[in-house]
N, C-alpha and C positions, 0 to 999 in steps of 0.2 A: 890591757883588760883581758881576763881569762873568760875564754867563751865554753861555756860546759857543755858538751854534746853525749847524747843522751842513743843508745839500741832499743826501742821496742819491739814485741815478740810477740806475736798471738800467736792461740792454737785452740783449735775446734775441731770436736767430729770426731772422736777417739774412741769415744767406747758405744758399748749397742743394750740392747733390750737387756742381756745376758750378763754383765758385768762390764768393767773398769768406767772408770768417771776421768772426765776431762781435769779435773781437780785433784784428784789422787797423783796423776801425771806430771800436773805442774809441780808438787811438793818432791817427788822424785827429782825432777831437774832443780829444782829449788835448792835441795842435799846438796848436789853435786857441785851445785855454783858453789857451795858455802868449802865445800872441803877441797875446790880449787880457787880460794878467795876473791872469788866474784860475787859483791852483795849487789841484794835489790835496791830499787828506790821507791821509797812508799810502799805499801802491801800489794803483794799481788792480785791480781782484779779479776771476778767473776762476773760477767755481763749476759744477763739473760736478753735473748731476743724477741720478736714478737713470736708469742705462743701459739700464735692460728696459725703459723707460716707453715707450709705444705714441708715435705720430706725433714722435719723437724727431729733433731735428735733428741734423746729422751729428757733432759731437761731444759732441752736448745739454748746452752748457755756458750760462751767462751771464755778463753781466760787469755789476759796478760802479765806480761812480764814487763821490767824497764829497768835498764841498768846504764854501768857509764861506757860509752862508745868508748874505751881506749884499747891498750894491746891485748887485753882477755879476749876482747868480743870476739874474734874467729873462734875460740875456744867454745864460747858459749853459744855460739850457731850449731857448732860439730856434738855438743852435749844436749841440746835439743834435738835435732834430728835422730839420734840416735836413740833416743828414749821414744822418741813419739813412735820410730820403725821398732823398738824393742817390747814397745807395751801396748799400743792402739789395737783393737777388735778388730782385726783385718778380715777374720774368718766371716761377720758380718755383712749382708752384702749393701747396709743400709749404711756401714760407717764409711767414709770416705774423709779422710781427715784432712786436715789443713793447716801449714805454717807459714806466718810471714815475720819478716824484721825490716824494718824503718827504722832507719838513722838521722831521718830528719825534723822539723818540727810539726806537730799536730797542726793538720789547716783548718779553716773553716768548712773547706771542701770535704775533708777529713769526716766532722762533725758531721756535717750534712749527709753525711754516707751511714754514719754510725745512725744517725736519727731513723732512717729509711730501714735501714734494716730489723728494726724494732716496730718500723709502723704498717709495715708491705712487705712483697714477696721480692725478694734480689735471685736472679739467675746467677751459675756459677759464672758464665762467660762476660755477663755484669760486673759483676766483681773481678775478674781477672784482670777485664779491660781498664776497671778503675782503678784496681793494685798497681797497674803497672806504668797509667798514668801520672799516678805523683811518687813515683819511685819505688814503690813497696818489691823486698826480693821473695819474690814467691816460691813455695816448696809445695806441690800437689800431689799425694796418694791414692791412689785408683781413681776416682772424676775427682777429689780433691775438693768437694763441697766444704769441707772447712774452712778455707778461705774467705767464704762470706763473714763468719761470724769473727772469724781470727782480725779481720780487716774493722771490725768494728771494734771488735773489744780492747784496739788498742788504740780508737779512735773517740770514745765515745765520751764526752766532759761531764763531771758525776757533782752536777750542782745539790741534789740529794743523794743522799748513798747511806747504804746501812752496811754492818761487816756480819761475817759467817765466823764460827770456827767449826772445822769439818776435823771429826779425829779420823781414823783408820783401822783397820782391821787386818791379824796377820792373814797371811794366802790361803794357810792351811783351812780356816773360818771362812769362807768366802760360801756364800748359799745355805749356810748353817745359820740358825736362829738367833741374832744378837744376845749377847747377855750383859743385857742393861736392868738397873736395879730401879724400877721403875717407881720405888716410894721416892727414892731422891729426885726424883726427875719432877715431884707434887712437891716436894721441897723447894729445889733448887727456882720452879717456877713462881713460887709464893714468896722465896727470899728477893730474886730479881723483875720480876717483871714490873712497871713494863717496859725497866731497858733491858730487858731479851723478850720476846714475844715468839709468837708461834709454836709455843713448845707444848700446848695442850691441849686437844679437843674436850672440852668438859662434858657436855652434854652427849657423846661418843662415846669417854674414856680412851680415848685414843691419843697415842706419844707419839707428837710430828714430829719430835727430834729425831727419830728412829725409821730410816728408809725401809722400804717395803721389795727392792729389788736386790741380786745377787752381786751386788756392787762394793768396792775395798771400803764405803764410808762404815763408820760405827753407827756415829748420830754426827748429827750439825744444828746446832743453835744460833741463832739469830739475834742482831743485837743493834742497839744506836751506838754504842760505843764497844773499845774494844778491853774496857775496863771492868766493863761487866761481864763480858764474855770469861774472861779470866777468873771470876768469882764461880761464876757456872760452872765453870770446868772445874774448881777445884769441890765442888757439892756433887754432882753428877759420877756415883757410881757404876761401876764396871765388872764383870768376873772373867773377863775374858782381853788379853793383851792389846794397849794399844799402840802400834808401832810408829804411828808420825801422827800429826798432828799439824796444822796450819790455819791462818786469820786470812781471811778475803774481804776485799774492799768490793765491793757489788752495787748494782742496779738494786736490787731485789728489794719487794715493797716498797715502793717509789711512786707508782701507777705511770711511769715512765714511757709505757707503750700507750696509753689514753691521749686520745686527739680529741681535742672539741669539733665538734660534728657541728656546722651551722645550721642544718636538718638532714630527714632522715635519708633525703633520696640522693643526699651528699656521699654517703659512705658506700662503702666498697669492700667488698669480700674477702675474708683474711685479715682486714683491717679492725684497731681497738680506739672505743672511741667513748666517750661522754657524750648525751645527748639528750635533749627533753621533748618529750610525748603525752599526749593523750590518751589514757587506755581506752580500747575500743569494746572491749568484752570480759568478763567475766573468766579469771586461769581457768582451767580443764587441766585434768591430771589423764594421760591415756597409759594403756597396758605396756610397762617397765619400768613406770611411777613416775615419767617425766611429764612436767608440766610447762603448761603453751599458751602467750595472750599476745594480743597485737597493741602496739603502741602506732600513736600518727601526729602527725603535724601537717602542715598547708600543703607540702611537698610531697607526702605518702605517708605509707607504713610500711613497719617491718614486723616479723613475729620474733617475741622474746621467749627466752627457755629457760625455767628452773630445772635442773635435769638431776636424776636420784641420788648422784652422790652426792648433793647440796643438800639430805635430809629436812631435817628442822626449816631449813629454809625456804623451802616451798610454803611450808605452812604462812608463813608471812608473804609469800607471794600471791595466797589463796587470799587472802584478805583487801587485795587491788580488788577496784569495781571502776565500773564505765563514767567517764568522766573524773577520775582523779588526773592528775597532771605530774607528773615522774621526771627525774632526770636516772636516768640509767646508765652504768659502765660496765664495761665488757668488750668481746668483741665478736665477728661474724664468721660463721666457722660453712665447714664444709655444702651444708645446708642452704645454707645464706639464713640460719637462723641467727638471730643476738644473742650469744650465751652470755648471762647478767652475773657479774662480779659482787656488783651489789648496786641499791638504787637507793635515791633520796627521793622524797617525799615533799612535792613543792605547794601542793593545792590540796586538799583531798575534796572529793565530791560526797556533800554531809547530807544531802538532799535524795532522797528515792521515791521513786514516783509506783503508785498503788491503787487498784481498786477503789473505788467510796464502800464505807461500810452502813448498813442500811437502818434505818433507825429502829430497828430490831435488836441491833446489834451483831448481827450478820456480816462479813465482808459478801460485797456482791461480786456480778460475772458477767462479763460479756454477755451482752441479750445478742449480738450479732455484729460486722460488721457496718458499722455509722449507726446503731440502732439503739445506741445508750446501754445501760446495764440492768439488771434483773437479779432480785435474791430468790435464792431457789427453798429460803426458810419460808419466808410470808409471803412472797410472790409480787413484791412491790418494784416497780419499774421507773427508771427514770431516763429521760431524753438525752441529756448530755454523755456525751461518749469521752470526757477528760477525766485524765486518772489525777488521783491526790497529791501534792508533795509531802512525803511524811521526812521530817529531822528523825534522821538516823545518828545511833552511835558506830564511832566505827574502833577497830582496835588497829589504829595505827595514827602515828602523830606528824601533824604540817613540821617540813624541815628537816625529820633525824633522817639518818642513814639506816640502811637496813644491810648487811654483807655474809655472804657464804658461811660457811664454820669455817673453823683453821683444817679438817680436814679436805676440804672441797678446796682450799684456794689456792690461786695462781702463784708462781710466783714473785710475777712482778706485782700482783695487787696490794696496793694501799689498804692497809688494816686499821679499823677505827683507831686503834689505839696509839700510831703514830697520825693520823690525819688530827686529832686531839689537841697533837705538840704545836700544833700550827694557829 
C-alpha cells in the first residue's frame, strides 16, 4: 500500500497598511513551484482570522500551500523562504511575518487551534509553543507574529468555504487609481450573481471588487464556485495590465468566527458571537453618526453599535424599540462594545404604551407624580395614572435578517444571499 504524504505551508503577516498582500506572495511562489514542477494540491487557501483580534494585519488573513512531501520539498521550503525575505513589508514595524511546514497529518488538536484563532486572541509565544508541539518547522521574522495565522491556515477544516479570484497589478501601478471599467463590473454582477456576490454596493454605488489600499491586487471577486469566477473574469474589463492572477479556496463569508453565546455575560472581548437580547432603549445616533442601544437577557447586558460606515443600516437599526427580542451577530471590539454584522428579528414588541386621550379629543399629561392625568385643552382630570397600550405598526418584520451593506461587511460575515442556499 502507497502511503501519500503530503508538506503543508503557511504564511501570514507580510504585507502592512502601505502595500503587498499575503496573496500576491503566495501566487509568486505558486509561479515558481510551477516552473520548477512542483504542483499544488487543491487550491491554495486564504483563511481569515478573527477580525476583533488585537495587532491584526490588514485583512488578518493567511494563506496556505500543500503539496507532495517527496524529493522537491527541500526545494519548495528554500522557494518560500526566499520570496517571503524578498517581498514581505519589512520596513513596517507592524509586519512581522511568519512561515511554517508540516509534513504530517492535520490533528484534531490542529483543528482546535485553527478554531481559537478565529474565536480569540493567540499570543505569539502561544502559538510557538503549540507549533512546535506537534511538530510544525517554524521560520520567524522580526517577533515573527505570523505564525499564529500561518499555524491555522493550514490547519483549519473548510466544512463551508467560498473561493476568491484575486488578479494583480503590474509594480509600476501600485498606488495609482485602478483602471477598471466599471459598467462591466453592473454587467458581469447581473450576469453572475449570486454565484459571485459582494461585488456591488447598490445603494453606495460603490465596486467592492476593487480594493481601496496601495496593494498589487487589481480587483477580487467572490464566488460559490470556481466556475463562475471564470465567467466573471472573462466579462470584467480592464485598461491597465494584468500580470498574475490566482483562485483561493477561503473561509470567507462562512460566519465562521460566530460562536453561539448561551448569554450575554458569557462573551468576552475580542470574541464574535450570535446571540439573543431584549432591547432595552430606544438607538441614539451621537456626533460621528455612530449609533448605540443596549441589548439584555437574565445574565446582563451589553451595548450594541451601528457605526457610520454601515450607512443605510443604521436606519434599520433606528427602528428597534424596547421590548422587541433580537438575535444579533458580530463581535466585541476594543470598547467592549457589540459591533452588529447583522441582526434577526425574533419578537417584535407591537404594543406602546401612551397617554389616555381625553374625551375632547386632547392627548392628556401627567397632572403629577401618582396624581393621574390632566388635559391642559378643557382642563378635565382623571385619578388613574396607567398609560394606554396602543397597536402600533412597526417597519420591520418577526424572523427576516437585517445585515450591513457589502460596503461595511466583514469579511468572514455570512451575506443573506448565501445564508438563502441553506
Amino acid at each position: 500500500m502507497i502511503i501519500i504524504k503530503y508538506l503543508h505551508i503557511g504564511i501570514d503577516d507580510t504585507d502592512s497598511p502601505d502595500g503587498m498582500c499575503t496573496t500576491f506572495l503566495a501566487s509568486q511562489i505558486i509561479n515558481e513551484f510551477k516552473e520548477n514542477g512542483i504542483e499544488l494540491v487543491d487550491y491554495p487557501r486564504l483563511i481569515r482570522l478573527n477580525p476583533f483580534a488585537r495587532f491584526k494585519t490588514r485583512g488578518n488573513g493567511g494563506v496556505s500551500l500543500k503539496i507532495l512531501n517527496d524529493d522537491k520539498a527541500e526545494l519548495a521550503r528554500r522557494i518560500v523562504l526566499s520570496k517571503v525575505e524578498s517581498l514581505s513589508m519589512f520596513d513596517c514595524d507592524n509586519t512581522n511575518p511568519g512561515v511554517i511546514f508540516y509534513d504530517g497529518e492535520i490533528t484534531k488538536e490542529m483543528q482546535d487551534y485553527a478554531f481559537r484563532a478565529i474565536y480569540e486572541f493567540i499570543t505569539i509565544e502561544e502559538a510557538e509553543e503549540f507549533g512546535k508541539s506537534v511538530g510544525c518547522e517554524i521560520h520567524k521574522f522580526k517577533k515573527g507574529r505570523g505564525i499564529i495565522g500561518s499555524i491555522a491556515a493550514i490547519s483549519l477544516p473548510l466544512s463551508d468555504y467560498t473561493f476568491e479570484l484575486l488578479t494583480y497589478r503590474d509594480s509600476k501601478n501600485y498606488g495609482t487609481k485602478r483602471q477598471i471599467d466599471y459598467a462591466s463590473v453592473y454587467e458581469m454582477d447581473k450576469e453572475t450573481f449570486p454565484d459571485t456576490f459582494e461585488n456591488i454596493d447598490y445603494a453606495e454605488d460603490y465596486i467592492a471588487i476593487e480594493p481601496k489600499t496601495p496593494c498589487p491586487v487589481l480587483y477580487g471577486i467572490r464566488s460559490n464556485t470556481v466556475e463562475a469566477l471564470e465567467v466573471a473574469k472573462g466579462i470584467v474589463k480592464v485598461t491597465e495590465p494584468i500580470v498574475d492572477w490566482c483562485i483561493f479556496k477561503t473561509n470567507q463569508h462562512t460566519d465562521m468566527h460566530i460562536q453561539k453565546a448561551h448569554d450575554i455575560s458569557g462573551m468576552k472581548q475580542f470574541g464574535c458571537y450570535e446571540v439573543v437580547g431584549e432591547v432595552k432603549n430606544k438607538p441614539t445616533i451621537i456626533d460621528g453618526g455612530h449609533m448605540f442601544f443596549h441589548i439584555a437577557d437574565e445574565s446582563g447586558e451589553i451595548e450594541c453599535g451601528a457605526y457610520e460606515p454601515t450607512k443605510n443600516f443604521r436606519k434599520v437599526v433606528s427602528y428597534l424599540r424596547p421590548g422587541d427580542i433580537i438575535r444579533v451577530f458580530g463581535g466585541i471590539g476594543e470598547q467592549n462594545t457589540f459591533n452588529i454584522e447583522k441582526f434577526q428579528v425574533i419578537q417584535l414588541n407591537d404594543v406602546e404604551y401612551q397617554n389616555p386621550i381625553c374625551e375632547c379629543g386632547k392627548r392628556m399629561t401627567s397632572a403629577g407624580r401618582n396624581k393621574g392625568f390632566k388635559c391642559k385643552k378643557c382642563g378635565r382630570k382623571i385619578k388613574s395614572d396607567k398609560k394606554v397600550p396602543i397597536k402600533i405598526t412597526r417597519n420591520l418584520n418577526n424572523s427576516q435578517f437585517y445585515e450591513t451593506p457589502v460596503s461595511a461587511r466583514r469579511h468572514l460575515s455570512k451575506p443573506l444571499c448565501r445564508m438563502n442556499m441553506e
